[in-house]
C-alpha positions as CSV (number, residue, x, y, z in Angstrom):
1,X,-18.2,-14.1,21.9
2,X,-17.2,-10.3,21.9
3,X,-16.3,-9.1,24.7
4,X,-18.2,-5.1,25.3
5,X,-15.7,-3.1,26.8
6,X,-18.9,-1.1,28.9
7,X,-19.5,-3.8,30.8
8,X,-16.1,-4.6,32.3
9,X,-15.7,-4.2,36.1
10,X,-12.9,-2.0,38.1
11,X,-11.9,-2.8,41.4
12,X,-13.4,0.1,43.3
13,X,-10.5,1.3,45.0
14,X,-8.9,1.8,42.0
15,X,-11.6,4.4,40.5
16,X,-11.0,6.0,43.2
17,X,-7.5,7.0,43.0
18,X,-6.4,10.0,43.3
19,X,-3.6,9.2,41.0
20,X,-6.5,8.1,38.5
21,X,-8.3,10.5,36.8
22,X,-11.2,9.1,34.5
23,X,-12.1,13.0,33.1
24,X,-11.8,13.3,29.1
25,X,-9.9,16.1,29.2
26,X,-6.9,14.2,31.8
27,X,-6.3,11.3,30.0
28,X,-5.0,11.8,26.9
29,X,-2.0,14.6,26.2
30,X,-4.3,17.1,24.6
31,X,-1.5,19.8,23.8
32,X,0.9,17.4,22.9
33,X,2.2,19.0,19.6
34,X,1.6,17.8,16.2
35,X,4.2,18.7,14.1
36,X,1.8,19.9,10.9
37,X,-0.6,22.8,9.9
38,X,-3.4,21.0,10.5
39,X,-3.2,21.1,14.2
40,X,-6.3,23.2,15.4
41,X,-8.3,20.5,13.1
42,X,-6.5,17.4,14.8
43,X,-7.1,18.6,17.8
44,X,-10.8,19.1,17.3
45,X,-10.8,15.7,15.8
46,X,-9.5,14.5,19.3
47,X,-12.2,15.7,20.9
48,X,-14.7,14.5,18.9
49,X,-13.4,11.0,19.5
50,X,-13.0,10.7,22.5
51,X,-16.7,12.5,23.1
52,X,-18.4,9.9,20.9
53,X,-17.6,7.2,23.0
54,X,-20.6,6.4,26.0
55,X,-18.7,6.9,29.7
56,X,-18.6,3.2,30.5
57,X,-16.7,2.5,27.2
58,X,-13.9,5.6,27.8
59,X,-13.3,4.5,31.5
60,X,-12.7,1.0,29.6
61,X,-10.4,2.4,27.9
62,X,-8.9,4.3,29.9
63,X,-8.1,1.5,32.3
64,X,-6.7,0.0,29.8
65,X,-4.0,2.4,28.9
66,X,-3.0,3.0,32.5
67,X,-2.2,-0.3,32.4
68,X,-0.2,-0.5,29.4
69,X,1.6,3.0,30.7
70,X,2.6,1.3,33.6
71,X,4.4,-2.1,31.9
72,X,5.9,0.6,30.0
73,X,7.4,2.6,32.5
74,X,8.2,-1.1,34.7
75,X,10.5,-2.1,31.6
76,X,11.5,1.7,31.2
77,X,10.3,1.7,27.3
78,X,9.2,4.8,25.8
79,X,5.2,4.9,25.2
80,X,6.0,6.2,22.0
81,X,6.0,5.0,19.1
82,X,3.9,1.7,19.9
83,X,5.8,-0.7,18.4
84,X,4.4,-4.4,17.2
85,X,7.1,-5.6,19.8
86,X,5.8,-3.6,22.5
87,X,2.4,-5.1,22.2
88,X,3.4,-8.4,21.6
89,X,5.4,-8.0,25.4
90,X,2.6,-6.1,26.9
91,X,0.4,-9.4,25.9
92,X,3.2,-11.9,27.0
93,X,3.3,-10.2,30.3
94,X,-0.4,-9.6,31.0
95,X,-0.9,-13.4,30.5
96,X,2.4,-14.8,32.3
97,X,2.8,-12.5,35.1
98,X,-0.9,-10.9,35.5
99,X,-2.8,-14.3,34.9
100,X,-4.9,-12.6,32.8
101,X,-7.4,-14.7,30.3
102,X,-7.5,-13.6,26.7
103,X,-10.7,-12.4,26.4
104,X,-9.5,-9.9,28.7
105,X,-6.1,-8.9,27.2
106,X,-8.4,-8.4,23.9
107,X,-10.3,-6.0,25.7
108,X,-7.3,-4.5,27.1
109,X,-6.0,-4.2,23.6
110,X,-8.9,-2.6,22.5
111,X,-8.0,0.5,24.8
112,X,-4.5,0.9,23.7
113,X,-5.4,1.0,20.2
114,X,-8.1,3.6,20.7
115,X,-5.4,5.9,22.6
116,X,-2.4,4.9,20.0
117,X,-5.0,6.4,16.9
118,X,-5.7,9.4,19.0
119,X,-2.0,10.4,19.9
120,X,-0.5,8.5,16.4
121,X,-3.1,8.4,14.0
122,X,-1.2,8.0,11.1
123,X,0.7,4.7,12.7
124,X,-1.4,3.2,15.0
125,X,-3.8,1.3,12.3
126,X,-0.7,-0.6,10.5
127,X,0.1,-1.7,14.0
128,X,-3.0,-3.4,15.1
129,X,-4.3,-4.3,11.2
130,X,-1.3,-4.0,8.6
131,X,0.7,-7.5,10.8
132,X,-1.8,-9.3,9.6
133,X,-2.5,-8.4,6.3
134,X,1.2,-8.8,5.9
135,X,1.2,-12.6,6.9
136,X,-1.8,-13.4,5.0
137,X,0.3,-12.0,1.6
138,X,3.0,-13.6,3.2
139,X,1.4,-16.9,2.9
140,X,-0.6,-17.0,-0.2
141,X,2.3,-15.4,-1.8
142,X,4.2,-18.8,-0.8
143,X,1.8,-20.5,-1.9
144,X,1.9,-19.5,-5.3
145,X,5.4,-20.2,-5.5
146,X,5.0,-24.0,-4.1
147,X,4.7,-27.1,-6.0
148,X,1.1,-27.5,-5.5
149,X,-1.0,-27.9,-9.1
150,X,-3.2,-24.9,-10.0
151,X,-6.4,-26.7,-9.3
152,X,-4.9,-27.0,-5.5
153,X,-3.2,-23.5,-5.2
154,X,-6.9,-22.0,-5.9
155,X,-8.5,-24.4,-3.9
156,X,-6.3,-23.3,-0.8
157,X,-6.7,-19.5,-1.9
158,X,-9.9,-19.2,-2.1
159,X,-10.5,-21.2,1.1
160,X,-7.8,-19.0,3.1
161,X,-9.7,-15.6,1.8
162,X,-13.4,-17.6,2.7
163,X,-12.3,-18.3,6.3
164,X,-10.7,-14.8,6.4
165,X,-13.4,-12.2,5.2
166,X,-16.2,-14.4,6.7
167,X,-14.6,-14.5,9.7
168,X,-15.4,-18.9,9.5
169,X,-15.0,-20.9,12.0
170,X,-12.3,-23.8,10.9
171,X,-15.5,-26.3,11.4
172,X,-17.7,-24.1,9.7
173,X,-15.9,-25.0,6.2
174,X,-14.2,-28.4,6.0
175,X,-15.4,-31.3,7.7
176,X,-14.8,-33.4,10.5
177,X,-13.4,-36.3,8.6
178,X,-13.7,-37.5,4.5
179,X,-17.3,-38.8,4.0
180,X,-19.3,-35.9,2.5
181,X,-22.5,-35.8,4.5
182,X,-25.1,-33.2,2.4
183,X,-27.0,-32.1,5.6
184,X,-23.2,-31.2,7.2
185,X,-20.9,-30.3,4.7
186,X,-21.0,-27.6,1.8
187,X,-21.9,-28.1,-1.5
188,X,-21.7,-26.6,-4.7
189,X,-25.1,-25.7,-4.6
190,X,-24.5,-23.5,-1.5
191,X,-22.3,-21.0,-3.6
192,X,-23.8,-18.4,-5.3
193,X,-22.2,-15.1,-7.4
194,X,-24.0,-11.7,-7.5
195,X,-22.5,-8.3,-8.7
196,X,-21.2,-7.5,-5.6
197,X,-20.6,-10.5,-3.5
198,X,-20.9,-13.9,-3.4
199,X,-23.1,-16.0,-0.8
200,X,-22.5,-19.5,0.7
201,X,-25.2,-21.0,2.8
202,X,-23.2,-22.5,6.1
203,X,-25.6,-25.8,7.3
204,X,-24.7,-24.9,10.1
205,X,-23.2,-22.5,12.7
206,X,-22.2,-22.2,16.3
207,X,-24.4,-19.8,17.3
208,X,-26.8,-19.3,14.5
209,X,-27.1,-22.7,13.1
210,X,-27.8,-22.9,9.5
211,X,-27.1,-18.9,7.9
212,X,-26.3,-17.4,4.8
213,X,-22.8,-15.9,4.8
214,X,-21.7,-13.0,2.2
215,X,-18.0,-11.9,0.7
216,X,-17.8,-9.2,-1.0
217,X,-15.6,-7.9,-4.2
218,X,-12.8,-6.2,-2.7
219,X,-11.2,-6.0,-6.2
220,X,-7.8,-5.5,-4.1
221,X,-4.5,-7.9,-3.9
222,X,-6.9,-10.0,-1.5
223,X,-9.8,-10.3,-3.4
224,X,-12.0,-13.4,-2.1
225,X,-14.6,-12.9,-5.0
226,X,-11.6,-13.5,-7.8
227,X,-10.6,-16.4,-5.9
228,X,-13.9,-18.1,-5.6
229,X,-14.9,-17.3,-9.2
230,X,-11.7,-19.1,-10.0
231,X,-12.0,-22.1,-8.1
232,X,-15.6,-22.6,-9.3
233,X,-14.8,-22.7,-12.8
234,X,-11.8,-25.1,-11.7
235,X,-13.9,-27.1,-10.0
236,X,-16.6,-27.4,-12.4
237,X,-13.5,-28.8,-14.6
238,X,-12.9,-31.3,-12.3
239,X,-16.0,-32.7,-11.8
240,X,-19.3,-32.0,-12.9
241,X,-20.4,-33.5,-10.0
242,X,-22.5,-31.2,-7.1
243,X,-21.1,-32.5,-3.9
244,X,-19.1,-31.3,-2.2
245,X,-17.5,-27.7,-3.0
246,X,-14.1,-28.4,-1.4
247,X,-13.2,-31.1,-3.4
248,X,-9.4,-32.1,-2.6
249,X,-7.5,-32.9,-5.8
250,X,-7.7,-36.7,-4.4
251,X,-11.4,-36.4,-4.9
252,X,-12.2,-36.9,-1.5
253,X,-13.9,-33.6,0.4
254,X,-11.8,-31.2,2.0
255,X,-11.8,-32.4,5.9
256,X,-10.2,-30.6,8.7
257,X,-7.1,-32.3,8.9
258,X,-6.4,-32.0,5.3
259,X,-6.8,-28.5,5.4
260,X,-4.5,-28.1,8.7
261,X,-1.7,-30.1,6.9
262,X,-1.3,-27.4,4.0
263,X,-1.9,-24.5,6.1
264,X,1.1,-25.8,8.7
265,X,3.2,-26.4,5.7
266,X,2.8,-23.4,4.2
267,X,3.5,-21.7,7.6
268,X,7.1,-23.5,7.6
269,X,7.6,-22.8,4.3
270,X,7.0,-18.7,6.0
271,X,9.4,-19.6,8.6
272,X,6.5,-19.4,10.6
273,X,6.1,-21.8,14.1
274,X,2.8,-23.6,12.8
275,X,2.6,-24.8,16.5
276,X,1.6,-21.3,17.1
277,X,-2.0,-21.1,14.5
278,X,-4.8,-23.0,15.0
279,X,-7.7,-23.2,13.0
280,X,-9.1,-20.5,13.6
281,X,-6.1,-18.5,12.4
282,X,-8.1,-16.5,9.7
283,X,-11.0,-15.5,11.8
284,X,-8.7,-14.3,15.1
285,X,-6.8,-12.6,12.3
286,X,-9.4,-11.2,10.4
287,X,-11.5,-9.4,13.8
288,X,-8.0,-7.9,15.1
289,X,-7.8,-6.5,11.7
290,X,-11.4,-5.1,11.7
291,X,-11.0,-3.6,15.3
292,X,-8.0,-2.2,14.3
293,X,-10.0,-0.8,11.5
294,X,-12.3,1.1,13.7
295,X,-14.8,-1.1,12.4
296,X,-18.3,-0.8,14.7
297,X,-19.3,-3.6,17.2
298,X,-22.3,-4.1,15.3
299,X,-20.5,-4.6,12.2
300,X,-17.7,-7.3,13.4
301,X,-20.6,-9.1,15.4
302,X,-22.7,-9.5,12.5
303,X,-19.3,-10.0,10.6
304,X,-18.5,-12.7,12.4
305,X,-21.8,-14.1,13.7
306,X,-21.2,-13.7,17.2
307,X,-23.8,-14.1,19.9
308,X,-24.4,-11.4,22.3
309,X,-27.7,-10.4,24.4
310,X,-26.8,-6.8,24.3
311,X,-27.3,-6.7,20.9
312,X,-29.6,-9.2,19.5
313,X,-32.4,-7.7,20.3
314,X,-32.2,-4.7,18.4
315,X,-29.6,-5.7,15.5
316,X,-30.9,-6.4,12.2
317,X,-28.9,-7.7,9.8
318,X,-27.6,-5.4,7.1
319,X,-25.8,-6.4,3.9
320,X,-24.2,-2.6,3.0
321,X,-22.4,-2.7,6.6
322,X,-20.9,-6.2,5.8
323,X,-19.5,-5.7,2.9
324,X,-18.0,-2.2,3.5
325,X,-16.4,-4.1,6.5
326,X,-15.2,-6.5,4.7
327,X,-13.9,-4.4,2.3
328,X,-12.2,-2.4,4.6
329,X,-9.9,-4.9,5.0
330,X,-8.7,-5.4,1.7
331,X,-5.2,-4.0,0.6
């Protein structure tokens, strides 16, 4: 589940400090010059930032870039520019030598990023987002170029950008082994087209049990919708038949296994350790991407149909703020 960065405990002698000032106007390097004519306006935008966010949330935050500032100044590396190999240490370090769990590094994240787009806002979303857009062109790039028949190429495509922009859960898509069970696994039935979007009805979900997912048309390099469309047709090709939507070119449905056998060798083919991805590749990939975004809490939870008692109660869900989230992370 998401982690909210307002409820995260401090040890108290920390907050109190002296060397540890949690004020707005301390924190960040307010008349750090910006080499452009727009720098009254930056400026202002600066404050408006850092103002919108509740107390709890910026003493998050903050925390978190203290901490990051200090592994930078251990390993004597400038704090800027933040580079991808920076963060990928920082991470490394805070689980190795801090014992940290990755929930928590996440969360840790979360404040460096907010600080990077306040001091480097032209950089600092193609280091938290643009990484992973990259590997995911990366791979369905090499995927065209493999030996794999169309009907399997589009099968894979439109599976990667299904289990990216709905954030899916690897179980959530294939199944658990090759019979096709109708109350468990997709069908064809469960994918509709509109305008907009398309909609597949998941039977069933970890935390909301059986949902109706949307993806919308991105229209971009990454577009799910022109992938699904094409697969559709393809599959109707096939086989007329209505079970199941993921049917493997062997005519068996697409299981777990089968699916984590062409993802690994497409990795390899990337020169990629596929040791390294798990199943839930596409959704980890996909919520760094929308945090990195600036996307709202609201937004990736319903995004990603997480559960959270903070929110539930008053969230509703709302079709306009998914899409625009996941279009915002098309390229």
């Amino acid at each position: 589940a998401l982690l909210c960065l307002s409820s995260l405990d401090f040890p108290p002698q920390l907050l109190r400090s002296r060397s540890l000032s949690l004020t707005r106007s301390s924190v960040t390097a307010d008349n750090m010059p910006i080499c452009n004519n727009f720098n009254p306006l930056l400026q202002s935008a600066k404050f408006y930032v850092k103002n919108g966010l509740a107390p709890s949330t910026f003493k998050s935050y903050t925390y978190a870039w203290l901490k990051y500032a200090k592994f930078c100044s251990l390993h004597e590396t400038p704090l800027y520019p933040i580079r991808i190999n920076t963060i990928v240490a920082f991470i490394t370090y805070c689980f190795e030598h801090l014992n940290l769990t990755p929930t928590y590094i996440r969360s840790l994240l979360a404040g460096v990023n907010f600080f990077s787009q306040l001091q480097q806002p032209s950089s600092s979303q193609s280091l938290f987002s643009n990484h992973v857009i990259k590997l995911l062109l990366n791979l369905l790039s090499t995927l065209n170029r493999s030996f794999y028949s169309p009907y399997l190429k589009s099968l894979l495509k439109s599976s990667f950008l299904l289990a990216f922009y709905g954030l899916l859960r690897l179980g959530e898509f294939t199944s658990p082994n090759n019979t096709f069970i109708s109350s468990r696994d997709l069908a064809v039935s469960d994918l509709s087209f509109h305008p907009d979007f398309y909609s597949l009805s998941l039977k069933h979900s970890k935390t909301k049990g059986a949902c109706t997912i949307v993806v919308a048309r991105t229209n971009g390099q990454l577009c799910p919708f022109r992938a699904m469309f094409k697969f559709a047709l393809l599959r109707h090709q096939l086989s007329g038949l209505p079970d199941p939507l993921f049917l493997t070119p062997e005519g068996l449905i697409m299981s777990a296994a089968w699916f984590l056998k062409h993802l690994r060798f497409l990795l390899a083919a990337c020169h990629l350790p596929p040791s390294q991805f798990s199943g839930h590749f596409f959704r980890i990939g996909a919520a760094t991407s929308a945090a990195a975004q600036g996307i709202p809490t609201s937004s990736l939870q319903q995004l990603g149909r997480w559960s959270s008692t903070a929110f539930s109660s008053y969230i509703r869900p709302d079709l306009s703020a998914v899409l625009s989230a996941q279009r915002s992370l098309s390229v």
